[in-house]
C-alpha positions in Angstrom: 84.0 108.0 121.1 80.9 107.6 118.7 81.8 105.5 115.4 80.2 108.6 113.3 82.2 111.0 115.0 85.9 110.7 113.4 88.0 113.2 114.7 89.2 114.2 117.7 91.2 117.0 116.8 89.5 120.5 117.4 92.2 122.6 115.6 95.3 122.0 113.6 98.6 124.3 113.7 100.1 125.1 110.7 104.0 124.8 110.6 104.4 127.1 107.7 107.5 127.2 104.9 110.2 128.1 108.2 110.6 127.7 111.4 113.6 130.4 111.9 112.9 133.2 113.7 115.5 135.6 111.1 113.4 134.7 108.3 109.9 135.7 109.5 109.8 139.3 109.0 111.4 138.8 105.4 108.9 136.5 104.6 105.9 138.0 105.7 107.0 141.1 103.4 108.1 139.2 100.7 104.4 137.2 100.0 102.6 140.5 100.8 104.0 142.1 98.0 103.5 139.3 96.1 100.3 138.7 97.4 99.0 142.7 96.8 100.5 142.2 92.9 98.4 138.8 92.5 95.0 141.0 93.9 96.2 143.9 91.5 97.4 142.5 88.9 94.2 140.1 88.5 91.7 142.5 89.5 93.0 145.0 87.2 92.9 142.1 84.7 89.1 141.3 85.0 88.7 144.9 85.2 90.4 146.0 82.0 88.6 143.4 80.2 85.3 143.8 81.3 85.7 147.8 80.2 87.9 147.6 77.1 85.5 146.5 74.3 87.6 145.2 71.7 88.5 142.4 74.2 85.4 141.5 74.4 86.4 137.9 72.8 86.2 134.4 73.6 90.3 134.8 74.4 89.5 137.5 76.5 86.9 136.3 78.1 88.6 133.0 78.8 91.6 135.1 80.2 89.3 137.2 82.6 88.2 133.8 83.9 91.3 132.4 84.7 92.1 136.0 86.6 89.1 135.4 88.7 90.6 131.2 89.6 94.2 132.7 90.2 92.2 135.2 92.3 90.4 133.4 94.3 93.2 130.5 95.1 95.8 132.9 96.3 93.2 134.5 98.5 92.2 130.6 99.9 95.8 130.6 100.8 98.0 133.6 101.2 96.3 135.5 104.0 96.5 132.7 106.5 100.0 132.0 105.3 100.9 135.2 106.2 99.2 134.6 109.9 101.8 132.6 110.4 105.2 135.3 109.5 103.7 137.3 112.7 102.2 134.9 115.1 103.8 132.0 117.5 101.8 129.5 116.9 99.4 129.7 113.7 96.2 127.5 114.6 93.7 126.7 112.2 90.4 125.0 113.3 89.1 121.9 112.1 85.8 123.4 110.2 88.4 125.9 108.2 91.2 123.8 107.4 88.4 121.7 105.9 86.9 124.1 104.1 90.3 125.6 103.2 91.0 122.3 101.5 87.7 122.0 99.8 88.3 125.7 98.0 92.0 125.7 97.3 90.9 121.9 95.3 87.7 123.6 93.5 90.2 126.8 92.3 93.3 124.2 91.3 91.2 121.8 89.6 89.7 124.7 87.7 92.6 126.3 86.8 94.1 122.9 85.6 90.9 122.5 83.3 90.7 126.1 82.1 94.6 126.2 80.9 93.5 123.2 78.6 90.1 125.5 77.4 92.9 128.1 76.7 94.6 126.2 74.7 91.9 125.1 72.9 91.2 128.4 71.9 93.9 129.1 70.5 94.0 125.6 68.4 90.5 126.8 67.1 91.9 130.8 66.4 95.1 129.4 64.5 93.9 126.1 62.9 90.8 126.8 61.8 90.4 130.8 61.7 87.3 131.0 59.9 85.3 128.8 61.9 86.5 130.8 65.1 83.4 132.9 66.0 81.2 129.7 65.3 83.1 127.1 67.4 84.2 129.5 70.2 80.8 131.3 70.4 79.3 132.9 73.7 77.0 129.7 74.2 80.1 127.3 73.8 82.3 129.7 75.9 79.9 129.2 78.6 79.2 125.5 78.4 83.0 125.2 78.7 83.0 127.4 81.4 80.5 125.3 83.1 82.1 122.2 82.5 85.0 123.3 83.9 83.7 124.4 87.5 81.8 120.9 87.5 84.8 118.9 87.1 86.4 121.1 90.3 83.5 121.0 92.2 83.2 117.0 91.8 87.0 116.7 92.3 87.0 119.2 95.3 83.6 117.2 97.1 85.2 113.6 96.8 88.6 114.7 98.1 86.9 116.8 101.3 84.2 113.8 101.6 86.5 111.2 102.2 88.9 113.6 104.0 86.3 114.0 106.8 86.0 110.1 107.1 89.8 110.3 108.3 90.9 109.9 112.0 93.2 112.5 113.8 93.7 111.8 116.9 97.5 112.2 117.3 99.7 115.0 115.8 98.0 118.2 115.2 100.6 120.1 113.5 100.3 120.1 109.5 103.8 120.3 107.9 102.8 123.0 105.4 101.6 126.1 105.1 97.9 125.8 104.4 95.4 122.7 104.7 96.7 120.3 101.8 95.6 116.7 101.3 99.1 115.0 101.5 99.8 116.9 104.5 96.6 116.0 106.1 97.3 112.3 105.2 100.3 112.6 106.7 98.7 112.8 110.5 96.5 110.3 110.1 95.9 107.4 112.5 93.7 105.8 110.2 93.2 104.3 106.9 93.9 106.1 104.6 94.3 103.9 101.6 91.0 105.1 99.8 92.2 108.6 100.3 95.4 107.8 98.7 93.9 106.5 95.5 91.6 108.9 94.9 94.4 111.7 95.4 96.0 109.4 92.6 93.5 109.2 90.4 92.0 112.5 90.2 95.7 114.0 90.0 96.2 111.8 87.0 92.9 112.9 85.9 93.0 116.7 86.2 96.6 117.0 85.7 97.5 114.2 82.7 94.7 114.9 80.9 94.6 118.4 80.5 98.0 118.4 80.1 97.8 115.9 77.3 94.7 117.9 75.7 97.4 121.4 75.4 99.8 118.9 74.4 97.8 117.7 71.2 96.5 121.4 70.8 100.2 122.7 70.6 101.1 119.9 68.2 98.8 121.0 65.8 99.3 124.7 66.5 102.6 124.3 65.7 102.0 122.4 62.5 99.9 124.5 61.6 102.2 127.9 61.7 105.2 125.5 60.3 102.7 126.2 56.9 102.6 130.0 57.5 104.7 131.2 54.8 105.5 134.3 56.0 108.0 135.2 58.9 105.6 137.7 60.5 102.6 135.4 60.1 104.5 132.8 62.1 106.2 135.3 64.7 102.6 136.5 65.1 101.3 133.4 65.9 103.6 131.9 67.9 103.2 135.3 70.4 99.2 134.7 70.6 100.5 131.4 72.3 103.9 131.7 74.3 101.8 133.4 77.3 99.8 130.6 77.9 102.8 128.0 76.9 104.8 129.8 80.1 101.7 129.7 81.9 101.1 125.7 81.5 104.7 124.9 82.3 104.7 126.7 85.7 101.8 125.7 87.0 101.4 122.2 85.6 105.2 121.4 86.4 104.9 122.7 90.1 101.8 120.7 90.3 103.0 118.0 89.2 106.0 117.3 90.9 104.0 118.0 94.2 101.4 115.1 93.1 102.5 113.0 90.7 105.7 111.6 92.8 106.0 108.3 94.1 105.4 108.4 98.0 108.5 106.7 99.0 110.4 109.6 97.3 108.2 112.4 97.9 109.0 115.2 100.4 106.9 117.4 102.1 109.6 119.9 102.8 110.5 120.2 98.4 106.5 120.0 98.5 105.8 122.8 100.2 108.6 124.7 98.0 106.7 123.3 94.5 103.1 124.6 96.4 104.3 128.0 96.6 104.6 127.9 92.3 101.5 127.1 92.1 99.3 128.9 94.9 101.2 131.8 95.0 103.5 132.6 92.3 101.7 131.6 89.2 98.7 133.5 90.7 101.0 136.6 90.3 102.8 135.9 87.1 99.9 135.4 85.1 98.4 138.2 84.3 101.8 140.0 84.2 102.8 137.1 81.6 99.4 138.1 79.7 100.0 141.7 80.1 103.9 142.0 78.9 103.4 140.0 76.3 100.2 140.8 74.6 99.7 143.4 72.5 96.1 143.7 72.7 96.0 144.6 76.7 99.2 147.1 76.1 96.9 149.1 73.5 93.4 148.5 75.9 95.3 149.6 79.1 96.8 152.8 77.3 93.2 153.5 76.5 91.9 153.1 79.4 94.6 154.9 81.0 94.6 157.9 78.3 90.4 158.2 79.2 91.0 158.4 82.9 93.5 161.1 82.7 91.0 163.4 80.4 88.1 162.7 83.4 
């Protein structure tokens, strides 16, 4: 075999969250409804947004993007998930697990990044109110925006780069239900040692440090509304910011308990049960969490809703 040419392995097979006959059928409905809520849910998200003008704000704006991440992960992952409720044997080629791998990276790494932009936000909105439209203007949105989808793009292109340097050429099946890195490692019959610590280090990178960034925004959030001296200023406040609070502890916690373990203690089979959280689940939740619990998108949808009945 030529040194340039790595792998041996044409196609993969995915072994997907069971391998019991009894639970196929359930499953396979189960993340279909989940998976038409996530495509409604966030599409009706973007959409409602996009046509209810008083939401037209750097919140909203931020919220409409993370619809479009949550989006586009669970559609990286969920359809070919769900290949593998109805078929046998669920083979993936080489070329599209890779390429699987390099979007469902680009879309986590975003989301990891815009949950800390969020949060941001909403340090800017309650700390320092009257600079708001100044610091979270249109151009700033953007450039955050664009910083963002850099820092997944980067992440996404080293991880798939030095995933294609690896050497299958034993097992083909992937304990999990969609291409992940730590799965792929795990079949491996090469090095994989580089691999290893850039998984490490970009985990600690894109989850610690966003997750230290809300951290520090919360603490001054909070400080901030402990000033507040009325009850309904600080019940007010504190409901602009428990959506994205429940948002960053299921995502962040599922991803980091699927990363951020020790190896030796680490196991794929509770991974692959924290990777449903945060691939499919939080995908769903989110725009329901932002939905139920915002007051803004309750008045915007009846709105919308009221119009479309008069047409």
């Amino acid at each position: 075999m030529a040194e340039g040419n790595l792998s041996i392995v044409t196609e993969f097979i995915l072994s997907g969250l069971t391998d019991k006959p009894e639970l196929q059928l359930p499953l396979f409905l189960l993340f279909l409804g989940i998976y038409v809520l996530t495509v409604v849910g966030n599409l009706g998200m973007i959409t409602l947004i996009g046509l209810s003008s008083h939401l037209h704000t750097p919140m909203y704006y931020l919220l409409s993007s993370l619809s479009f991440i949550d989006l586009c992960q669970s559609t990286v992952i969920t359809p070919k998930m769900l290949v593998n409720f109805v078929t046998e044997k669920n083979t993936i080629s080489y070329p599209e697990c890779m390429t699987q791998l390099y979007f469902f990276i680009v879309f986590a790494i975003a989301e990891c990044h815009m949950l800390a932009v969020m949060a941001y936000d909403r340090y800017v909105a309650i700390c320092n109110p009257l600079l708001y439209n100044v610091t979270m203007s249109n151009q700033v949105c953007s450039w955050l925006l664009t910083e963002v989808y850099s820092m997944s793009l980067i992440g996404s292109t080293a991880h798939t780069a030095c995933m294609l340097k690896v050497l299958f050429c034993k097992d083909d099946i992937i304990n999990h239900y969609f291409c992940d890195v730590l799965a792929l490692l795990e079949l491996s019959c090469s090095s994989t040692f580089v691999n290893e610590v850039v998984v490490l280090c970009f985990s600690v990178f894109n989850i610690f440090v966003p997750a230290l960034s809300i951290l520090s925004s919360y603490i001054f959030i909070i400080t901030s509304i402990l000033h507040i001296r009325s009850t309904e200023g600080r019940a007010k406040a504190f409901s602009t910011c428990s959506s994205h609070i429940s948002a960053v502890a299921l995502f962040f916690g599922s991803a980091a308990f699927m990363y951020l373990q020790p190896s030796a203690v680490s196991s794929m089979d509770e991974g692959k049960v924290s990777s449903v959280f945060y691939t499919i689940i939080v995908p769903m939740l989110n725009p329901l969490i932002y939905s139920l619990r915002n007051k803004d998108v309750k008045v915007a949808l009846n709105k919308l809703l009221q119009k479309s009945s008069f047409l």
